[in-house]
mmCIF file of the C-alpha atoms, coordinates in Angstrom:
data_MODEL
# 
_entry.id   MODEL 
# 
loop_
_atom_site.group_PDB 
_atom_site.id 
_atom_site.type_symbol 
_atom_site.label_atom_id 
_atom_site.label_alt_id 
_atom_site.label_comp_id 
_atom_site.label_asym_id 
_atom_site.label_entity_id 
_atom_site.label_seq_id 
_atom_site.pdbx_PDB_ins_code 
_atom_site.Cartn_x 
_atom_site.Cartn_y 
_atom_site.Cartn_z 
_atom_site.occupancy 
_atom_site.B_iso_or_equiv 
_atom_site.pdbx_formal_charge 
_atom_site.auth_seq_id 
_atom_site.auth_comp_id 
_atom_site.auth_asym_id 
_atom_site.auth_atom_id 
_atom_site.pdbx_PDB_model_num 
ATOM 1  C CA . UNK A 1 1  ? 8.122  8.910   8.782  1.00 0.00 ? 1  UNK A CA 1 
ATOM 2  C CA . UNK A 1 2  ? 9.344  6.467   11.139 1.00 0.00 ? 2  UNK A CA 1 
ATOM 3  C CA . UNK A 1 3  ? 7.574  8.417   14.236 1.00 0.00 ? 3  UNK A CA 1 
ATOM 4  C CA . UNK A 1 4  ? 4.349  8.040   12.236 1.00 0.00 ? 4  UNK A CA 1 
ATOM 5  C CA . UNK A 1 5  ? 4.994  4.676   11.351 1.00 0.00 ? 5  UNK A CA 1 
ATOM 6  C CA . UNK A 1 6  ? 5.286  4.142   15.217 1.00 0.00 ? 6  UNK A CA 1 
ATOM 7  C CA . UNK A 1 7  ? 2.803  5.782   16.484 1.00 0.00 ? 7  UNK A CA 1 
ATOM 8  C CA . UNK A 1 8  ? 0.035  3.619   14.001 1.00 0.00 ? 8  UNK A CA 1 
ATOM 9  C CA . UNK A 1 9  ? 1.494  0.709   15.691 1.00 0.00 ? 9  UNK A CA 1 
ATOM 10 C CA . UNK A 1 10 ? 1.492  1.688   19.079 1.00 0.00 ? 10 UNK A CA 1 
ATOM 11 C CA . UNK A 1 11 ? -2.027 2.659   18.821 1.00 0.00 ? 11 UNK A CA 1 
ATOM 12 C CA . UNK A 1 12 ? -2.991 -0.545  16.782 1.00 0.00 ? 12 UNK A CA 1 
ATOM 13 C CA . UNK A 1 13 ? -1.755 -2.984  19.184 1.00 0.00 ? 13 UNK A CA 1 
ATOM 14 C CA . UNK A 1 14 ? -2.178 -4.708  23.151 1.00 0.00 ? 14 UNK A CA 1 
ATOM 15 C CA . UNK A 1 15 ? 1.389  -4.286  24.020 1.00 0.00 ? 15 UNK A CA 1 
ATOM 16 C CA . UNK A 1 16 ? 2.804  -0.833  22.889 1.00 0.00 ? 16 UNK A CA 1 
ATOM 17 C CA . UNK A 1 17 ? 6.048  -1.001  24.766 1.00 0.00 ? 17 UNK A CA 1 
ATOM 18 C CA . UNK A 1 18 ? 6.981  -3.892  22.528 1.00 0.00 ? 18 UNK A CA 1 
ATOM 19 C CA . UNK A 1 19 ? 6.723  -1.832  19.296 1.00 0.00 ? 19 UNK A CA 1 
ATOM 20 C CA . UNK A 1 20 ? 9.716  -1.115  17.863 1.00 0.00 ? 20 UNK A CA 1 
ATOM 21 C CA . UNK A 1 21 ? 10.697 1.022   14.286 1.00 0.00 ? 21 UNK A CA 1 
ATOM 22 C CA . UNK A 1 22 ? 14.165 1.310   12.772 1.00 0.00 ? 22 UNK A CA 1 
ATOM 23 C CA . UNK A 1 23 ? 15.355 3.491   9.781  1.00 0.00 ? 23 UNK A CA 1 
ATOM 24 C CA . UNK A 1 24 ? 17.310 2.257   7.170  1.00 0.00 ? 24 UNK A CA 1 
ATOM 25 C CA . UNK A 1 25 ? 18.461 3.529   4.094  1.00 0.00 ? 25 UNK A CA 1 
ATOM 26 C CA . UNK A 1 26 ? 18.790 1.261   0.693  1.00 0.00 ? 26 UNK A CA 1 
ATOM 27 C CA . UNK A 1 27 ? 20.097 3.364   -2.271 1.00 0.00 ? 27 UNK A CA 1 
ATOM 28 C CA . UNK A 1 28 ? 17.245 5.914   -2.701 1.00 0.00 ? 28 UNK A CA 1 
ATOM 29 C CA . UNK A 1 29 ? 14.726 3.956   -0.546 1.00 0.00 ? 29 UNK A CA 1 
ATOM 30 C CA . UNK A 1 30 ? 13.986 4.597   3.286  1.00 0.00 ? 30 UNK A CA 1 
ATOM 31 C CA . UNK A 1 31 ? 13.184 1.328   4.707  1.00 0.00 ? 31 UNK A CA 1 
ATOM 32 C CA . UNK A 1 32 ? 11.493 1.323   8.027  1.00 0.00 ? 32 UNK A CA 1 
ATOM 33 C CA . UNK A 1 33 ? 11.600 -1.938  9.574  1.00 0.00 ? 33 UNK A CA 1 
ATOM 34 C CA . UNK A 1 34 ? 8.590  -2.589  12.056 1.00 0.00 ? 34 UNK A CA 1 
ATOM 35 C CA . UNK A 1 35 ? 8.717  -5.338  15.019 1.00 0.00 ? 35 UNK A CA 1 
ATOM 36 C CA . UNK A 1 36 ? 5.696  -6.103  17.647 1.00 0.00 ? 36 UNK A CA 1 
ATOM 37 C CA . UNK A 1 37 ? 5.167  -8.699  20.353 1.00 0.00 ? 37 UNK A CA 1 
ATOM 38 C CA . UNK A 1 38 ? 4.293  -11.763 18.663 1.00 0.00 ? 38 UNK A CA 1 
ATOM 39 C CA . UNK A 1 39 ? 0.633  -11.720 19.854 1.00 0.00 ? 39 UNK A CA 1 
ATOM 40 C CA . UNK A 1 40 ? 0.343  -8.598  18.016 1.00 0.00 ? 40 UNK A CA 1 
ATOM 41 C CA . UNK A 1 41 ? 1.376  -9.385  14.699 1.00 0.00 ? 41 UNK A CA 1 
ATOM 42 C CA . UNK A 1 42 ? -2.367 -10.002 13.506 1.00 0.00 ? 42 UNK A CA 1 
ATOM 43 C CA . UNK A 1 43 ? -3.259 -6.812  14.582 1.00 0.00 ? 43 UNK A CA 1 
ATOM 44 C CA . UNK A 1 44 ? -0.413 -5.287  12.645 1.00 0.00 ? 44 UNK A CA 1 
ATOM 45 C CA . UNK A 1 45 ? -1.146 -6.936  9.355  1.00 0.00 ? 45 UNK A CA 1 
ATOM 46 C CA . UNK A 1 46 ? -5.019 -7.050  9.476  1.00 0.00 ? 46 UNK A CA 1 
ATOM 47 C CA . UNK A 1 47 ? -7.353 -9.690  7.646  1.00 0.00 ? 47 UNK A CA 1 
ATOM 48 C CA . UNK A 1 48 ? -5.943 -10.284 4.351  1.00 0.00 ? 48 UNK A CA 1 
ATOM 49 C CA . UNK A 1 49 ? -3.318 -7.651  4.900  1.00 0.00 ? 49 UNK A CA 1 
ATOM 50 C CA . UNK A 1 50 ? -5.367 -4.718  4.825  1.00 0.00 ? 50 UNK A CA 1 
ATOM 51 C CA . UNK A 1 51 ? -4.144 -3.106  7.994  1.00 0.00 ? 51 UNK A CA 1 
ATOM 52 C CA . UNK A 1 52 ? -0.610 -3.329  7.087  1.00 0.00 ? 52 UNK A CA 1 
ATOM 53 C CA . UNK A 1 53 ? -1.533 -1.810  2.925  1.00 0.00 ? 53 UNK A CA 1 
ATOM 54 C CA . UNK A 1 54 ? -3.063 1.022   4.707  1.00 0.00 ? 54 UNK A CA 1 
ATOM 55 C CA . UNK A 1 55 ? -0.463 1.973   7.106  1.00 0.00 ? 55 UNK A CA 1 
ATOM 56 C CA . UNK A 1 56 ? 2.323  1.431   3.555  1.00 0.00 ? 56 UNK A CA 1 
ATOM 57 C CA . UNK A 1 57 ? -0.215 4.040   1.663  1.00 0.00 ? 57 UNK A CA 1 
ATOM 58 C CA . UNK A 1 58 ? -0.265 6.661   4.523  1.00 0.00 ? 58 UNK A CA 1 
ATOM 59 C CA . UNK A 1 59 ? 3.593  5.981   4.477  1.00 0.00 ? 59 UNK A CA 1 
ATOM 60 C CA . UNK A 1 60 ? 3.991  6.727   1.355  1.00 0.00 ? 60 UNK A CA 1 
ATOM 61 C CA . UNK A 1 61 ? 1.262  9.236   0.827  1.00 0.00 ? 61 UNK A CA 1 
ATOM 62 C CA . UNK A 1 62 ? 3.927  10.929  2.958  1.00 0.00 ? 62 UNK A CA 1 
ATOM 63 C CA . UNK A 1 63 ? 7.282  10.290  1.556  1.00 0.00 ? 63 UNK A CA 1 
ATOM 64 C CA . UNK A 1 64 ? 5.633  11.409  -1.732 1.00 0.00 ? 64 UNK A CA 1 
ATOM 65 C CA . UNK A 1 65 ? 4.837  14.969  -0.328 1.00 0.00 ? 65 UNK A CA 1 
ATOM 66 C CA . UNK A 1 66 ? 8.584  14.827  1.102  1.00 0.00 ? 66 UNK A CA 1 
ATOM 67 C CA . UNK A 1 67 ? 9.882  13.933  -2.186 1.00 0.00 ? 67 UNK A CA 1 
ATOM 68 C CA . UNK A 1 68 ? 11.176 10.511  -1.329 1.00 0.00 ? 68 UNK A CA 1 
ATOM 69 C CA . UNK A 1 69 ? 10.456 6.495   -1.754 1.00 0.00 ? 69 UNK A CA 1 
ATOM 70 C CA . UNK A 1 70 ? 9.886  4.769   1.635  1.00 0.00 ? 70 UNK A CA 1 
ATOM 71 C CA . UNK A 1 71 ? 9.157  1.278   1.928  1.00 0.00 ? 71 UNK A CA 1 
ATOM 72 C CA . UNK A 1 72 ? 7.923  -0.660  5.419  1.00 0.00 ? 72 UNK A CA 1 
ATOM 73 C CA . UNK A 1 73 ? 8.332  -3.860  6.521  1.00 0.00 ? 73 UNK A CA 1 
ATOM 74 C CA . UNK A 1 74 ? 7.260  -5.795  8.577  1.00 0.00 ? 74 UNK A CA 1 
ATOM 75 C CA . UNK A 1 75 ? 9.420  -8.502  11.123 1.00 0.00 ? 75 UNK A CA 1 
ATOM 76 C CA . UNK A 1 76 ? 9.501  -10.162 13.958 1.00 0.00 ? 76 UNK A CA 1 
# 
């Protein structure tokens, strides 16, 4: 999840080499933690946050077929 998380990003923004995904785990709940250059954060996120709800419902679209929750956020 967090290689397709990743590879969204990477493809989504100017600077890939600044994109950066980490795996957590919170009880039952994968939390993958997203961080882009600065410049790139509107790209990320999308107007009114639709970039960043689609790349969450292909996440878990995913970790529902796997049988697990997944969450993703988004820092800087």
């Amino acid at each position: 999840m967090r290689e397709l998380v990743e590879t969204i990003a990477k493809a989504l923004v100017d600077d890939p080499t600044q994109v950066r995904t980490t795996e957590e785990m919170e009880e039952d709940t994968t939390v993958i933690k997203l961080t882009v250059a600065k410049e790139d954060m509107g790209r990320i996120i999308g107007k009114e946050g639709r970039t960043a709800k689609a790349i969450r419902t292909l996440l878990n679209a995913v970790s529902t077929k796997d049988n697990k929750k997944a969450v993703l956020k988004i820092v800087e």
